[in-house]
N, C-alpha and C positions, 0 to 999 in steps of 0.2 A: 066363898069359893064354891063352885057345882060344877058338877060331872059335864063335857060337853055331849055328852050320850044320852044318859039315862037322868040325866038334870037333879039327882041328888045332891043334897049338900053332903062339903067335904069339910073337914079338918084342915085347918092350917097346919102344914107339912107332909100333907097325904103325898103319895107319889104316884097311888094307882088307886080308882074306884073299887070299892070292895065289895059292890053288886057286876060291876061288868067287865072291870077290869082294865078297862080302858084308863089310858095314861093322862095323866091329869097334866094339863096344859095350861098358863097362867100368864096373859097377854103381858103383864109387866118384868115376867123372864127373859121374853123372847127377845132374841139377839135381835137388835137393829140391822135392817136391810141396807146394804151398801147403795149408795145412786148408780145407777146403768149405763151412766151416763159420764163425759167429762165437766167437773165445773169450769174447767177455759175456754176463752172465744177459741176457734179454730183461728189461726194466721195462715191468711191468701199468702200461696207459693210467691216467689218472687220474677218477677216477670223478668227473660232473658232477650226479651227482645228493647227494651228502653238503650242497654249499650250499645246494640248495632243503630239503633235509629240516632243516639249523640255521633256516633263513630260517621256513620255516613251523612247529617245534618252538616257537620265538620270539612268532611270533604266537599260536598257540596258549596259550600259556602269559601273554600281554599281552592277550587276549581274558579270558581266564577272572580274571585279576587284576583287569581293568577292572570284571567286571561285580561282582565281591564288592566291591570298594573302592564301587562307588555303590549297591550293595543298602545294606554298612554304614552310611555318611554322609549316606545321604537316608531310609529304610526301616528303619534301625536294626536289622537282623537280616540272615540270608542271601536267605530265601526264594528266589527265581527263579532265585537266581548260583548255584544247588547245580544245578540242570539244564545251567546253561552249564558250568560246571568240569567235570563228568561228563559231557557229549555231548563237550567240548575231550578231555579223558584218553580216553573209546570211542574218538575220532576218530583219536587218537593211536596208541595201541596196536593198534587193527582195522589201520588201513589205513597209516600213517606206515613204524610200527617196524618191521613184518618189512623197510623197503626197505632198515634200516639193515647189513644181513649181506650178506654177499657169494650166499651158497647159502641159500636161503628151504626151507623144508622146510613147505609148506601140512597134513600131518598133523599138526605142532603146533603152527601159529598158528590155522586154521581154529577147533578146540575151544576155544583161548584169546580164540578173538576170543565167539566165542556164551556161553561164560563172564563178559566182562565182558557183554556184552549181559543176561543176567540180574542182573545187580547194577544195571546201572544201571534195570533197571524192579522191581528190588525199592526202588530209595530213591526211585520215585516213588509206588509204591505203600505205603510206608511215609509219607513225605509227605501224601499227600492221604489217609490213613486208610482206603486200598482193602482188601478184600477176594479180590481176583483175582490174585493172585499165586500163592500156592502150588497151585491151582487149573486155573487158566486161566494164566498168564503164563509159570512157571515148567516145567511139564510139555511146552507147547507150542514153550519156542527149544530146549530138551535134545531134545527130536524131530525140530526142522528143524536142531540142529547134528547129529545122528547121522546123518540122510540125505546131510548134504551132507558129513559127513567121510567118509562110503561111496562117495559118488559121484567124490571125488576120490583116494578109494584104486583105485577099480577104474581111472580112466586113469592112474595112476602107478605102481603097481604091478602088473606084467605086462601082458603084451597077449593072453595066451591066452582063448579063452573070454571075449570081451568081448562078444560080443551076448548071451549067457546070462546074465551080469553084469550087463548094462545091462536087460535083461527084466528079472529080477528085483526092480532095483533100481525100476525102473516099478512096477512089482505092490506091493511097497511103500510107492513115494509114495502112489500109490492106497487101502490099504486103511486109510494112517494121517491120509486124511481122515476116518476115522470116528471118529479114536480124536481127533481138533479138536472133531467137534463135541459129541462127549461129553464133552470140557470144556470145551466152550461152555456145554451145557446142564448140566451140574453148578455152575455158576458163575453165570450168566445167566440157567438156565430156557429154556422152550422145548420142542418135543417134537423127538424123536431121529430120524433119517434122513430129515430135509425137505433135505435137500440133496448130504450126502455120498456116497448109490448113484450121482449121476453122474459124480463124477470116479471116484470105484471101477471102473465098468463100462469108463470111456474107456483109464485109464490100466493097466488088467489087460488089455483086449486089447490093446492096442499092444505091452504087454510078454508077452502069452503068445504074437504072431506073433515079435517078438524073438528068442524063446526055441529057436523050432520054426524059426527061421533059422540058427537058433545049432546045433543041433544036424543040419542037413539039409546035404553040406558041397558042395553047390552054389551052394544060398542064401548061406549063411555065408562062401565066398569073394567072392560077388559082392558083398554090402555091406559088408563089412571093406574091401573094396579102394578103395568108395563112400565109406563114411563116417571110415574112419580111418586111410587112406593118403593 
């Protein structure tokens, strides 16, 4: 055993060096260190949304039972219950199911939700014997689901170049008003840009000042810091 000071040897049972004085310390006294830590896993809080999603999956599914059970029995067919069972399931799967997952990934519920959104107005337009479906219905949610699975990709995925992003993506909601009313008017009749040059003109400049902030990098600091910090 030696001093941790002056490195003398000691005597087995010194308690102080006798050159320095210093208190003799002896690694196999020293009291063991507690861990700092817990040895348990932590256990994840318990999620209080699983009961409102049974509770309302429940009603959902007694809503849409109810209304076939008295279209049958009184109306003798489905007719009207085929809208309730189908807005119940959109209802369902849009907005319920993604809650059921723990990490929601909106690039593939988004597309899945505007997906059934088309079926359910192709069985109403196969129902009332329409014509506007493939036309006017079906060209029209594939345009507002492309814009808006773009617009959730540019704030999820990266943050560089988000006002040049978010321009662009302007300039497009914008130009694909023309491309509504051209099938409005392929469908419905009508004549062609009684309405679509205004949102074209509004939302192309908004998104070509965007654009030219996005690349100017005074501007482009000052409203990134503005708008998405």
């Amino acid at each position: 055993m030696y001093c941790v000071k002056c490195g003398v040897r000691l005597p087995e049972g010194t308690e102080r060096c006798p050159l320095c004085e210093t208190p003799v310390w002896n690694p196999e006294d020293a009291p063991s260190a507690e861990p700092t830590f817990s040895d348990r896993y932590p256990v994840p809080p318990k999620s209080r949304r699983y009961p409102i999603l049974a509770f309302l999956t429940a009603f959902l599914i007694a809503a849409s039972l109810s209304a076939l059970i008295f279209c049958l029995t009184n109306l003798h067919g489905v007719y009207w219950s085929g809208y309730v069972m189908l807005g119940c399931a959109l209802f369902y799967f849009a907005v319920l199911f993604p809650f059921w997952f723990e990490h929601r990934e909106p690039l593939i519920f988004v597309p899945i939700a505007f997906a059934l959104i088309c079926g359910y107005l192709l069985y109403i337009c196969l129902y009332t014997h329409g014509t506007w479906f493939l036309s006017f219905a079906f060209p029209l949610t594939m345009l507002v689901g492309i814009l808006t699975t773009a617009a959730v990709a540019i704030f999820r995925i990266g943050k560089r170049r988000r006002l040049v992003k978010t321009g662009a993506l302007l300039i497009a909601i914008g130009c694909s008003t023309m491309l509504v009313e051209l099938f409005q008017r392929i469908t419905f009749g009508g004549r062609m840009f009684s309405w679509s040059l205004y949102p074209v003109c509004a939302f192309s400049v908004i998104g070509l000042c965007l654009v030219l902030c996005g690349v100017i990098p005074p501007w482009r600091a000052y409203l990134e810091r503005k708008l998405f910090m």
